[in-house]
C-alpha positions as CSV (number, residue, x, y, z in Angstrom):
1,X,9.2,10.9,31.7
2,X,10.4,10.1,28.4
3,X,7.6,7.2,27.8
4,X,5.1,9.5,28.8
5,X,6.0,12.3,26.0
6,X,6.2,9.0,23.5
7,X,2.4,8.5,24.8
8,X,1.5,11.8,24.7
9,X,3.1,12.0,21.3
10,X,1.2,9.1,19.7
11,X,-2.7,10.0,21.5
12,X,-2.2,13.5,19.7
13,X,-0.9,12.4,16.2
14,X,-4.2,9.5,16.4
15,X,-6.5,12.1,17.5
16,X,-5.2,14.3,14.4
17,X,-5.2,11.8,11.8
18,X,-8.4,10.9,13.1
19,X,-10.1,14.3,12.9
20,X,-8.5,15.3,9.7
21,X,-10.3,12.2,8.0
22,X,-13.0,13.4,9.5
23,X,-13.6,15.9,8.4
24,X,-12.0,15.1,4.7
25,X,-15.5,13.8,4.1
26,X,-16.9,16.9,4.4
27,X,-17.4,17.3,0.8
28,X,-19.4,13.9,0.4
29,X,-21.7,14.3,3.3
30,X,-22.9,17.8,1.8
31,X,-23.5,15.7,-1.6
32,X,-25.1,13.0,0.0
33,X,-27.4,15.8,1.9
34,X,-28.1,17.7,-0.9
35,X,-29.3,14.4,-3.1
36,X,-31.3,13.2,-0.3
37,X,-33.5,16.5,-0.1
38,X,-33.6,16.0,-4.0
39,X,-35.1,12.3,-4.5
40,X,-38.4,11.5,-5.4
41,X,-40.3,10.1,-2.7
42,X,-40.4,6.5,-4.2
43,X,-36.6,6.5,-4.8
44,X,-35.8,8.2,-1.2
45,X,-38.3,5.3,0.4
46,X,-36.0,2.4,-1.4
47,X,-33.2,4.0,-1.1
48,X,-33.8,4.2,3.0
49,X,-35.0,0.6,2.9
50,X,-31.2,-0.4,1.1
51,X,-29.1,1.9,3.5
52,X,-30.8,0.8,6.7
53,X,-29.8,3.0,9.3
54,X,-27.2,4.8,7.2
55,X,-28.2,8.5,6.2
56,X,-27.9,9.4,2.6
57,X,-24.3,11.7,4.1
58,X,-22.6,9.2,6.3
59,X,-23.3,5.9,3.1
60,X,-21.4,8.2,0.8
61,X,-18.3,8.1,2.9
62,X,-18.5,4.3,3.1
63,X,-16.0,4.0,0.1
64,X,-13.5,5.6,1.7
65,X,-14.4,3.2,4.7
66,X,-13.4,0.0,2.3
67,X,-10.0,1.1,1.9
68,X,-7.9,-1.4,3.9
69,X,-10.2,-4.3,3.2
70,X,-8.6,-6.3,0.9
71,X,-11.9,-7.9,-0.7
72,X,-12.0,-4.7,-1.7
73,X,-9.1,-4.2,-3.4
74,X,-10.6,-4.3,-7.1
75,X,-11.6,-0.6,-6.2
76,X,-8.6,0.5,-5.9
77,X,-8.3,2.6,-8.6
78,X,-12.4,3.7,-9.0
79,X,-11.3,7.0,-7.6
80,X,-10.2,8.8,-10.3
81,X,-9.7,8.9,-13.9
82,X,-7.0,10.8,-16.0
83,X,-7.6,13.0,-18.7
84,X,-4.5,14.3,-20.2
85,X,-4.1,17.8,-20.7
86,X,-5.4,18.5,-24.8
87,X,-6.4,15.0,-25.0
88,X,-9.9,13.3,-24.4
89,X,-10.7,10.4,-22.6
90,X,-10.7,7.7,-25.0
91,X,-6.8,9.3,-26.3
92,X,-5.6,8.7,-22.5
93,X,-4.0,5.4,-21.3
94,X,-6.5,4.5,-18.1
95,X,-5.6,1.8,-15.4
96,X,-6.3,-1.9,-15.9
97,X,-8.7,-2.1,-13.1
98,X,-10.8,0.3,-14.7
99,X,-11.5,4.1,-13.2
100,X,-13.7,6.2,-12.0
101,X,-16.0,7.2,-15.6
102,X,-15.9,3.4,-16.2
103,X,-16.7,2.0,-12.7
104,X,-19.8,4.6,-12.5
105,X,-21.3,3.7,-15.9
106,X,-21.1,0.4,-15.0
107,X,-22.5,0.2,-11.7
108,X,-25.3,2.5,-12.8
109,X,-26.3,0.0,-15.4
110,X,-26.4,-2.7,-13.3
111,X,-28.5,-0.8,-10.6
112,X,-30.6,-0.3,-13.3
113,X,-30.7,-3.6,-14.4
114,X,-31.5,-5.7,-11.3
115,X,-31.6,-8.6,-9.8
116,X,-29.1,-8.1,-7.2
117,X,-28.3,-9.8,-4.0
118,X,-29.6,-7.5,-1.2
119,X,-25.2,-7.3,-0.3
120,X,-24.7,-6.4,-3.9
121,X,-27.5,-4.0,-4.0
122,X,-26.4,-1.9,-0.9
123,X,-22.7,-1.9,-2.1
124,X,-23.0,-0.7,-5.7
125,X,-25.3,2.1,-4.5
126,X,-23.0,3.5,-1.9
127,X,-20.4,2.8,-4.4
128,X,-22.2,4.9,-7.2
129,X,-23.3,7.4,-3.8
130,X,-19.5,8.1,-3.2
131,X,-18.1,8.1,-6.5
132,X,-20.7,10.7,-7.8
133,X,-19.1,12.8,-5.3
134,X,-15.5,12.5,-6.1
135,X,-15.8,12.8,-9.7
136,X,-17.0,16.0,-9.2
137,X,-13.5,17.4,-7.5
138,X,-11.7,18.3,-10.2
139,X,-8.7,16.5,-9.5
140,X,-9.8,13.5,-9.3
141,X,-9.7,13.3,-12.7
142,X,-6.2,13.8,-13.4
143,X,-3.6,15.1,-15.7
144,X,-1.5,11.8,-15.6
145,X,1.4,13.8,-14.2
146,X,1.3,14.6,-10.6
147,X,-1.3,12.2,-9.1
148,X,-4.3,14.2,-9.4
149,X,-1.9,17.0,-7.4
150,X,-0.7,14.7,-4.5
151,X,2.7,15.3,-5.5
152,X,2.5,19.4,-6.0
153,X,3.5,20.4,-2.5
154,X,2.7,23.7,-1.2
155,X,1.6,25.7,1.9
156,X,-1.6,26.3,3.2
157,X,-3.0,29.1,5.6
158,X,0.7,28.6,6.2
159,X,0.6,25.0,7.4
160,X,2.4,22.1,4.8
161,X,-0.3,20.2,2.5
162,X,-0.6,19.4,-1.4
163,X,-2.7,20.6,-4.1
164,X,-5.1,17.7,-4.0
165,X,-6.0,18.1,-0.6
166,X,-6.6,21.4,-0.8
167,X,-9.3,21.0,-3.0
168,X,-10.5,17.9,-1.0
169,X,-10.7,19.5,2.3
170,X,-8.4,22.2,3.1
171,X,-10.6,24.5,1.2
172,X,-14.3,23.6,2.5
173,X,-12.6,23.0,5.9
174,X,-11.7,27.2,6.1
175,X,-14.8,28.1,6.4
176,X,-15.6,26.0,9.8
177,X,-19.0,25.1,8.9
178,X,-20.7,21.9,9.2
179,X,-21.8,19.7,6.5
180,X,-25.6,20.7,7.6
181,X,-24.3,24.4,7.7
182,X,-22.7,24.3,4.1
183,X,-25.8,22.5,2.8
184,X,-28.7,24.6,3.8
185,X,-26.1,28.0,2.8
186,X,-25.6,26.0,-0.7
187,X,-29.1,25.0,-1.4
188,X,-30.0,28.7,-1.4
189,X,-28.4,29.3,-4.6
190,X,-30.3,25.9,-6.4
191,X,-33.2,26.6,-8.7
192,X,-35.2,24.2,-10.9
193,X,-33.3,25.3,-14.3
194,X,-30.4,24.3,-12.5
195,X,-31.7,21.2,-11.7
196,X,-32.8,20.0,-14.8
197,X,-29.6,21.5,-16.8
198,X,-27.3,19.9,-14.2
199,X,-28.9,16.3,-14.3
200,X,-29.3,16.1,-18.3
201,X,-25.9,15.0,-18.3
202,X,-23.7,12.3,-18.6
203,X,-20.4,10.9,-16.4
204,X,-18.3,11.6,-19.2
205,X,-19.2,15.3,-18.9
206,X,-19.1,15.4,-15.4
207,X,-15.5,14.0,-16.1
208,X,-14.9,16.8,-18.5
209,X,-16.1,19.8,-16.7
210,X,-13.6,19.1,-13.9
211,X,-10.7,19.3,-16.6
212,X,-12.5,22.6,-17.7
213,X,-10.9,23.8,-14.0
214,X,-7.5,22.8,-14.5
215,X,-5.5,26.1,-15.8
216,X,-7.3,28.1,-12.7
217,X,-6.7,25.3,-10.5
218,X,-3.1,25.2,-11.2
219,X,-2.6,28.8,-10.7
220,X,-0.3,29.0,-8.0
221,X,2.6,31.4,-6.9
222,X,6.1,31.2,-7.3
223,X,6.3,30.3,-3.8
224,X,3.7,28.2,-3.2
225,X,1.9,29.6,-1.0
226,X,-2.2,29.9,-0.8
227,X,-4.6,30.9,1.5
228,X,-7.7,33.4,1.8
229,X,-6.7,34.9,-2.1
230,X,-6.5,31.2,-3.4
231,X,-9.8,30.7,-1.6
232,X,-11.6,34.0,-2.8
233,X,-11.2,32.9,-6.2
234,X,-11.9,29.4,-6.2
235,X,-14.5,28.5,-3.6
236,X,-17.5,29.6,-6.3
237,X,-15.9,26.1,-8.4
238,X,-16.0,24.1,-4.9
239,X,-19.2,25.3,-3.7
240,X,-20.9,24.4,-7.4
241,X,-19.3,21.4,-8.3
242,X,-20.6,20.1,-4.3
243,X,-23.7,21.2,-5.7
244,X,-23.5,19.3,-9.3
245,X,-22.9,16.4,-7.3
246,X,-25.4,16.1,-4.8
247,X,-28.4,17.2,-7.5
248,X,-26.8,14.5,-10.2
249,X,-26.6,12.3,-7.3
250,X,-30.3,12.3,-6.6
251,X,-30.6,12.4,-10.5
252,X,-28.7,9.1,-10.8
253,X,-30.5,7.5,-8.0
254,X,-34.2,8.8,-9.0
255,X,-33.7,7.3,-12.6
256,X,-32.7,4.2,-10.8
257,X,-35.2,3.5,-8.2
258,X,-38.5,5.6,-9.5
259,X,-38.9,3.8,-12.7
């Protein structure tokens, strides 16, 4: 009897793990939607012919994917940056690997550039696809204090999470939509103003706008706990900077691939 419960036991904390990384990638497959109905059709033809039979949504989770190889390991820290609270960017110590700002300028140019292995080609874009993404939550780039608010602890609809997941998936995750759902509800507020204001812009000030969040961000009760109130006055930052991301996305990837 008692093996069984140990079974049962481990089948429902896999299946949970399992689902919640799930759908943690909500977030990117909205961005990588939203880009993909934003590409030109040159770009959005090469771009199909790199991914293969990956969509636009699914490739920009493939980062995330990489993790636990260890020939990736060089990526390690390309998920963040930290920008130190009344300091810029070049005033803050970064890691040696390089981060998130640096990895995406870099990987842009060489897309850019050329001459790639086919391998190379398909990596760096999903690469640049994912990161695109992330740099757009605000706490991926960092304070340099708390781990991008891993380490602030609090409760959530009254179950136990931190601040960085909140923002990750928690938040997107309340309203029980879809990606597809949230993306055609989103694209109802895009215009072509937005569009050309949102991709005459650089990574840096992608990086910087997410800072520009930080004092509402961190906004939280004495007892730390959030839910629909935290939600109410937060989810217009989650539901733009989703946005931001997937039209800079097909920005990015248009300036690349319809030259």
């Amino acid at each position: 009897m008692s093996l069984l419960i140990v079974l049962l036991g481990i089948l429902f904390i896999t299946e949970t793990t399992e689902s919640a990384e799930k759908w943690g990638q909500v977030g990117h497959y909205v961005t990588g939607e939203i880009a993909e109905l934003h590409l030109t059709e040159t770009a959005r033809e090469r771009v199909n012919d790199i991914l293969g039979t990956k969509t636009m949504a699914r490739a920009s989770v493939w980062m995330d994917d990489i993790r636990s190889e260890n020939r990736f390991d060089y990526t390690r820290t390309w998920h963040w940056a930290t920008i130190a609270d009344g300091k810029t960017y070049e005033e803050t110590e970064q890691d040696e690997g390089g981060d998130i700002i640096w990895a995406l300028e870099k990987l842009i140019a060489e897309l850019k550039e050329g001459g790639l292995s086919e391998t190379d080609e398909r990596e760096k874009l999903k690469m640049v696809m994912h990161m695109v993404g992330d740099i757009h939550q605000p706490l991926h780039v960092g304070n340099g204090e708390d781990r991008g608010g891993n380490d602030v602890r609090l409760q959530w609809m009254g179950n136990s999470s931190n601040l960085h997941r909140v923002w990750d998936s928690d938040i997107i995750n309340s309203f029980q939509m879809s990606y597809t759902e949230l993306t055609r509800e989103l694209m109802n507020a895009i215009t072509p103003e937005k569009v050309e204001e949102w991709q005459n812009s650089t990574v840096q000030d992608w990086a910087y706008e997410s800072v520009s969040y930080r004092n509402r961000i961190y906004d939280l009760p004495g007892n730390m706990r959030i839910g629909y109130e935290y939600r109410y006055f937060n989810k217009d930052i989650v539901f733009e900077r989703l946005l931001q991301a997937g039209i800079r996305m097909a920005g990015v990837l248009n300036e690349i691939y319809d030259d």
